[in-house]
N, CA, C and O atoms as a Tripos MOL2 file, in Angstrom:
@<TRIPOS>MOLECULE
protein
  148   147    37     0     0
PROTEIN
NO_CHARGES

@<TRIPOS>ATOM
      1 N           0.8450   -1.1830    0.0000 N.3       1 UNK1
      2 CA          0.0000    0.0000    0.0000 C.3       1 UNK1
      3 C           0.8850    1.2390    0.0000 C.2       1 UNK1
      4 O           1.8910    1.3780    0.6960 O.2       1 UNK1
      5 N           0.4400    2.0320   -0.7780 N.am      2 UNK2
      6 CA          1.2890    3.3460   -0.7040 C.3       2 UNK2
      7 C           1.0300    4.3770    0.4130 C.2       2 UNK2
      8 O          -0.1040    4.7050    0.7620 O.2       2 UNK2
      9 N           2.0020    4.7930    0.8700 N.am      3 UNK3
     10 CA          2.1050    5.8910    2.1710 C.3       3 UNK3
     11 C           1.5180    7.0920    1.8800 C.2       3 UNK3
     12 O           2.1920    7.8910    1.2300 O.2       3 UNK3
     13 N           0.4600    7.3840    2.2000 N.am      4 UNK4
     14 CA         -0.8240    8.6190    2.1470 C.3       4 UNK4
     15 C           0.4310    9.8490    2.9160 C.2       4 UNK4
     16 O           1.4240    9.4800    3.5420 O.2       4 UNK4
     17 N           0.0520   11.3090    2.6600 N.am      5 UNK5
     18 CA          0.5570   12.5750    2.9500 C.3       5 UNK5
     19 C           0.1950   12.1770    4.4980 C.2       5 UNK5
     20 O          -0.9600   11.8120    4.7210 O.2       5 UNK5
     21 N           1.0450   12.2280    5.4690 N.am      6 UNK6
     22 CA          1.1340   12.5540    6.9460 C.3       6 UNK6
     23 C           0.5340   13.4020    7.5140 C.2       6 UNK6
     24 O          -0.2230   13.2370    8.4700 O.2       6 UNK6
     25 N           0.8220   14.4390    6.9640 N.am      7 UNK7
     26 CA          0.5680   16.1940    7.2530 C.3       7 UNK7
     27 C          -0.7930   16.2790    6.9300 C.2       7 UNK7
     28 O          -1.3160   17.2280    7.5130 O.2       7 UNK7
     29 N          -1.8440   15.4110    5.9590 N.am      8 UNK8
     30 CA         -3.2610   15.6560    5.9720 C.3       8 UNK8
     31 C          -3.4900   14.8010    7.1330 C.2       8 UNK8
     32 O          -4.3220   15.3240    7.8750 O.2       8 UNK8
     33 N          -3.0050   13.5340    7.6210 N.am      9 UNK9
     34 CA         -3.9350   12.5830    8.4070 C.3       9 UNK9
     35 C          -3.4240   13.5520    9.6800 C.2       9 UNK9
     36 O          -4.4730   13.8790   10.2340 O.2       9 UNK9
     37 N          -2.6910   13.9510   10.1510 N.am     10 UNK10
     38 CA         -2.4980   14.3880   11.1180 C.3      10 UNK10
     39 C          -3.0360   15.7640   11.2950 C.2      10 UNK10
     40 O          -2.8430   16.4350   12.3080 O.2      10 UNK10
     41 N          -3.8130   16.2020   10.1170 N.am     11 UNK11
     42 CA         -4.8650   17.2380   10.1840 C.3      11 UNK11
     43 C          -6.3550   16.7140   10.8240 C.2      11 UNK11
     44 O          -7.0560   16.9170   11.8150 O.2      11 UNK11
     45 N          -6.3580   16.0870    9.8610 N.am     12 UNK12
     46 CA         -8.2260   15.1300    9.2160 C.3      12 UNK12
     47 C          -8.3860   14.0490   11.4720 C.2      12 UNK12
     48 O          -9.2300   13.7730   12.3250 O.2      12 UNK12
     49 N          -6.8690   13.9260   11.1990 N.am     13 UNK13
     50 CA         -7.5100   12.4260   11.9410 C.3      13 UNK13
     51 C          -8.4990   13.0940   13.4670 C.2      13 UNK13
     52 O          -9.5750   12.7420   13.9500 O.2      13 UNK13
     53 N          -7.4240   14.2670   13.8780 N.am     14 UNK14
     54 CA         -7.8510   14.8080   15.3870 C.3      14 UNK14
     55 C          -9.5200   15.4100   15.0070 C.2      14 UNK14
     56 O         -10.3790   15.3160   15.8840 O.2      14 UNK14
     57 N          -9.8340   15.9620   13.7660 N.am     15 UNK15
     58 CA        -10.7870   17.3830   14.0030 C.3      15 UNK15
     59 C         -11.6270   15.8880   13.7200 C.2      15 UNK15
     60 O         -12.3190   16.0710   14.7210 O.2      15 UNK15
     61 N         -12.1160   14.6310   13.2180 N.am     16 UNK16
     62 CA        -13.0580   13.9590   12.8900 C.3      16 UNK16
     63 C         -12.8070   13.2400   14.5030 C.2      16 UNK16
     64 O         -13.8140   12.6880   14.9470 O.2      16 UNK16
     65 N         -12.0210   13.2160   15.0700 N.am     17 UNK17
     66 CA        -12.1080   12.6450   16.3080 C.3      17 UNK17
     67 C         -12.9760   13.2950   17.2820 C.2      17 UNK17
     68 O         -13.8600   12.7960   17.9780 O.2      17 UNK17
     69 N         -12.4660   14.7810   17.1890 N.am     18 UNK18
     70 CA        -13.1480   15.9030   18.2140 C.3      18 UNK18
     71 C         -14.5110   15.9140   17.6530 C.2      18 UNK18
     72 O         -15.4090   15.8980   18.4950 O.2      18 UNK18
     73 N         -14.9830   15.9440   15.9730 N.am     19 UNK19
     74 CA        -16.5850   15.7500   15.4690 C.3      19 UNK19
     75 C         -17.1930   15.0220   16.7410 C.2      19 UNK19
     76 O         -17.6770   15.4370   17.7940 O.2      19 UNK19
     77 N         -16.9260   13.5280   16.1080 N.am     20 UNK20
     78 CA        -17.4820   12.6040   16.8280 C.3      20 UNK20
     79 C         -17.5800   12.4760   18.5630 C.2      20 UNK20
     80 O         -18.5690   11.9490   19.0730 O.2      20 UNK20
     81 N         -16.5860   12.9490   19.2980 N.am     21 UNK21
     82 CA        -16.5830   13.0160   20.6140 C.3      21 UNK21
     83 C         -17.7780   14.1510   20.9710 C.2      21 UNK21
     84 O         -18.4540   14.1130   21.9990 O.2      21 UNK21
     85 N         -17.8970   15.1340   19.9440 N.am     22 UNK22
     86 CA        -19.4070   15.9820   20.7310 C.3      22 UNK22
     87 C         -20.4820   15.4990   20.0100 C.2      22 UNK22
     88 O         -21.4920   16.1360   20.3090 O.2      22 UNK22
     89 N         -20.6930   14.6330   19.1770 N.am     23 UNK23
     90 CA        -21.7580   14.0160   18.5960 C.3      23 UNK23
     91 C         -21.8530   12.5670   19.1710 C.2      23 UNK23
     92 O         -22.5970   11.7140   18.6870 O.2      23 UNK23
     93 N         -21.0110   12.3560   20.2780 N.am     24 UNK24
     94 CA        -21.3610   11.0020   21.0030 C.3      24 UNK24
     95 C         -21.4850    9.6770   19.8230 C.2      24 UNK24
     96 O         -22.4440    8.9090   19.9130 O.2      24 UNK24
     97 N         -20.5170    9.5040   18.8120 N.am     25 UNK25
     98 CA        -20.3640    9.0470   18.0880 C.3      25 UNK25
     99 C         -19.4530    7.7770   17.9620 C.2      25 UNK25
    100 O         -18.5380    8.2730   17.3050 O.2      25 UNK25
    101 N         -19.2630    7.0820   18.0640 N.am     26 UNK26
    102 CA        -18.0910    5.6850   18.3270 C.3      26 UNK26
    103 C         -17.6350    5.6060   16.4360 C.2      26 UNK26
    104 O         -18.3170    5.8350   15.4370 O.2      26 UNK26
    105 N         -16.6240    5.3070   16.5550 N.am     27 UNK27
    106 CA        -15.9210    4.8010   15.0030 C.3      27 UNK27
    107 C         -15.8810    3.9870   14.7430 C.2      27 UNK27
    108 O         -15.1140    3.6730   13.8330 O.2      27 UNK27
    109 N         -16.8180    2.9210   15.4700 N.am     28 UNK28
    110 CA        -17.4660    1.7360   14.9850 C.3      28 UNK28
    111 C         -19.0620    2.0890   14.5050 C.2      28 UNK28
    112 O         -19.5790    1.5200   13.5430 O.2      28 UNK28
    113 N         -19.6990    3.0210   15.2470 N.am     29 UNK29
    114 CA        -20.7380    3.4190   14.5860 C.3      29 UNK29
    115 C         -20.6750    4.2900   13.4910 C.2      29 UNK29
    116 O         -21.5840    4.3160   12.6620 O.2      29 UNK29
    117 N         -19.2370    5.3330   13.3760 N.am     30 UNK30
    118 CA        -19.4890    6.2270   12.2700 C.3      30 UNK30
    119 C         -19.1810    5.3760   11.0620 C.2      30 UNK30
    120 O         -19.4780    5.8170    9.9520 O.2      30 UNK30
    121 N         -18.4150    3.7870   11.2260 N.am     31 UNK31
    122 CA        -17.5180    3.4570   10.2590 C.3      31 UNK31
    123 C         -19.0200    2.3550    9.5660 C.2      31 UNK31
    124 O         -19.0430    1.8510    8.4430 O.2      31 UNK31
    125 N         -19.9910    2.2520   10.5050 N.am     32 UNK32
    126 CA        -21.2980    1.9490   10.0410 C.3      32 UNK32
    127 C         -22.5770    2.6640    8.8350 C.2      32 UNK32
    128 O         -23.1950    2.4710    7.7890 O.2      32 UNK32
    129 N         -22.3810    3.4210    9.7640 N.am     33 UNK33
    130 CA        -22.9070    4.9840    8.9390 C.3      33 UNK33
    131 C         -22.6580    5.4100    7.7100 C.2      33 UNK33
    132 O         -23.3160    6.2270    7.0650 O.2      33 UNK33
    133 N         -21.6450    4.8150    7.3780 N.am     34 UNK34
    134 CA        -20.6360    5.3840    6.2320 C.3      34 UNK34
    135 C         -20.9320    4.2940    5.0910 C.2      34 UNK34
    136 O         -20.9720    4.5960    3.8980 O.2      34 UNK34
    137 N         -21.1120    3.1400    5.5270 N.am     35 UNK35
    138 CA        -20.9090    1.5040    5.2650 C.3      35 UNK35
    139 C         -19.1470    1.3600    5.2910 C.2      35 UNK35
    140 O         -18.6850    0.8770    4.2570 O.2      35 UNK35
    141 N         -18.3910    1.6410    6.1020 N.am     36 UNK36
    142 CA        -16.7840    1.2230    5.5130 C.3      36 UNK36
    143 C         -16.9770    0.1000    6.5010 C.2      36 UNK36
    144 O         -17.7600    0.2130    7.4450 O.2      36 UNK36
    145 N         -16.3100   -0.9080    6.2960 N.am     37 UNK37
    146 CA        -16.0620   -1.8440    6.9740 C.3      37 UNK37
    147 C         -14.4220   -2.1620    7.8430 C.2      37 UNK37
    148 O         -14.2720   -3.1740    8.5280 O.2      37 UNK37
@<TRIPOS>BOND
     1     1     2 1
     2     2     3 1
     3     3     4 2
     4     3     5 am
     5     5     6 1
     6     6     7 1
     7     7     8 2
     8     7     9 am
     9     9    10 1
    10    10    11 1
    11    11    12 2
    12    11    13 am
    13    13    14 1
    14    14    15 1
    15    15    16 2
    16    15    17 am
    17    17    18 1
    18    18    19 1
    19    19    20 2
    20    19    21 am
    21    21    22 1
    22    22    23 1
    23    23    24 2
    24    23    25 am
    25    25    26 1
    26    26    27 1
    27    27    28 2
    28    27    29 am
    29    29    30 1
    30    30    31 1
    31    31    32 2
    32    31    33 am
    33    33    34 1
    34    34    35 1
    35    35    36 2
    36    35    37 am
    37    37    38 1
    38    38    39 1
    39    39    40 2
    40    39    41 am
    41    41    42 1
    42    42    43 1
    43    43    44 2
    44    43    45 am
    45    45    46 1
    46    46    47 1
    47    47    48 2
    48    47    49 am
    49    49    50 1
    50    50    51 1
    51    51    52 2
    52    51    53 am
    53    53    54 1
    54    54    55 1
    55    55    56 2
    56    55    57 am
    57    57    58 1
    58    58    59 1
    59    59    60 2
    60    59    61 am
    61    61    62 1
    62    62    63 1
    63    63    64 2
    64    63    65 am
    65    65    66 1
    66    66    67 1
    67    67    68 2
    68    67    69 am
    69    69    70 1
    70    70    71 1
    71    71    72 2
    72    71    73 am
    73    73    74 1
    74    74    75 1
    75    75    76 2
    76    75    77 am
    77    77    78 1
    78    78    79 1
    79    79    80 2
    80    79    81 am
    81    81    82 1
    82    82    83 1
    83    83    84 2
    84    83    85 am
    85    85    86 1
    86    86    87 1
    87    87    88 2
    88    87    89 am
    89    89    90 1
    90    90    91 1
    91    91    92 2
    92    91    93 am
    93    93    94 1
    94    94    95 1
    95    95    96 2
    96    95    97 am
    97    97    98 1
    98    98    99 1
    99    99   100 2
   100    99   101 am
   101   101   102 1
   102   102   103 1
   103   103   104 2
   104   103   105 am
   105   105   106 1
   106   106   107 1
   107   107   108 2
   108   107   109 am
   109   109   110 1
   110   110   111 1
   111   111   112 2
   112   111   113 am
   113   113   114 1
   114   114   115 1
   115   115   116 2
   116   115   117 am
   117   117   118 1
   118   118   119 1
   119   119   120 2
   120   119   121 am
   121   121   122 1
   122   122   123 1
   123   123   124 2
   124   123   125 am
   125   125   126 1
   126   126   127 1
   127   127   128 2
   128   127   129 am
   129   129   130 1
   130   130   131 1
   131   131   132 2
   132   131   133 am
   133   133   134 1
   134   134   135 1
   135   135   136 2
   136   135   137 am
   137   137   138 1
   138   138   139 1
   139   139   140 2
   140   139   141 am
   141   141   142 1
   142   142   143 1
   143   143   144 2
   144   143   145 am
   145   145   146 1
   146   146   147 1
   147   147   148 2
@<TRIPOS>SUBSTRUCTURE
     1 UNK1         2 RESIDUE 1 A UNK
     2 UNK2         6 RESIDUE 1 A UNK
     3 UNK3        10 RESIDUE 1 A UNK
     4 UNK4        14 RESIDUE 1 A UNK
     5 UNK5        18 RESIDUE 1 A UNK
     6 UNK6        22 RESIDUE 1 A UNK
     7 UNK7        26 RESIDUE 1 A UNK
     8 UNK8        30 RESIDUE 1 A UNK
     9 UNK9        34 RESIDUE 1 A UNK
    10 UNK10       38 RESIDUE 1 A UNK
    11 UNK11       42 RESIDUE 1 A UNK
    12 UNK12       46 RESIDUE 1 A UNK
    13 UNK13       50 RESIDUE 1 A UNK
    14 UNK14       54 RESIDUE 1 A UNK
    15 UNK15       58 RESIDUE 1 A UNK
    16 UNK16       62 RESIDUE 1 A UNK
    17 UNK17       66 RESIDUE 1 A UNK
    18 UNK18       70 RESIDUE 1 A UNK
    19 UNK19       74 RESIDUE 1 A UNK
    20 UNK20       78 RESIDUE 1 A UNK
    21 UNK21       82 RESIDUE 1 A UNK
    22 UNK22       86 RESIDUE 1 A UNK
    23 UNK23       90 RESIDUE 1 A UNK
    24 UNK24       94 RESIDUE 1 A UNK
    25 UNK25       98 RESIDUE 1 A UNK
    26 UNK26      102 RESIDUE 1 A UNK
    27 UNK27      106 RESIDUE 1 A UNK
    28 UNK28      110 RESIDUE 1 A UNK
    29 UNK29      114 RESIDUE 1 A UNK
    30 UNK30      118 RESIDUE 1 A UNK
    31 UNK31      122 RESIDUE 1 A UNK
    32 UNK32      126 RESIDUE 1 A UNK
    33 UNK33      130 RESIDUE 1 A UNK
    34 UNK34      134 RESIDUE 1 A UNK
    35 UNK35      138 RESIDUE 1 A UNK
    36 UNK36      142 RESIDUE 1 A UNK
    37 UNK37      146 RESIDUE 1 A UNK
């Protein structure tokens, strides 16, 4: 697999973390929501 830009996931990863922590959201449920498996 090829190595994705760092500097976006280490943007993307915290602010979709902080989303979900005030939307009481688990990343097993958002990864539902989404359909990703």
């Amino acid at each position: 697999m090829k190595k994705r830009n760092t500097k976006i996931n280490k943007l993307i990863g915290p602010k979709f973390k902080e989303i979900r922590k005030n939307k009481h959201v688990s990343l097993k449920e958002l990864a539902q929501k989404t359909g990703v498996k």
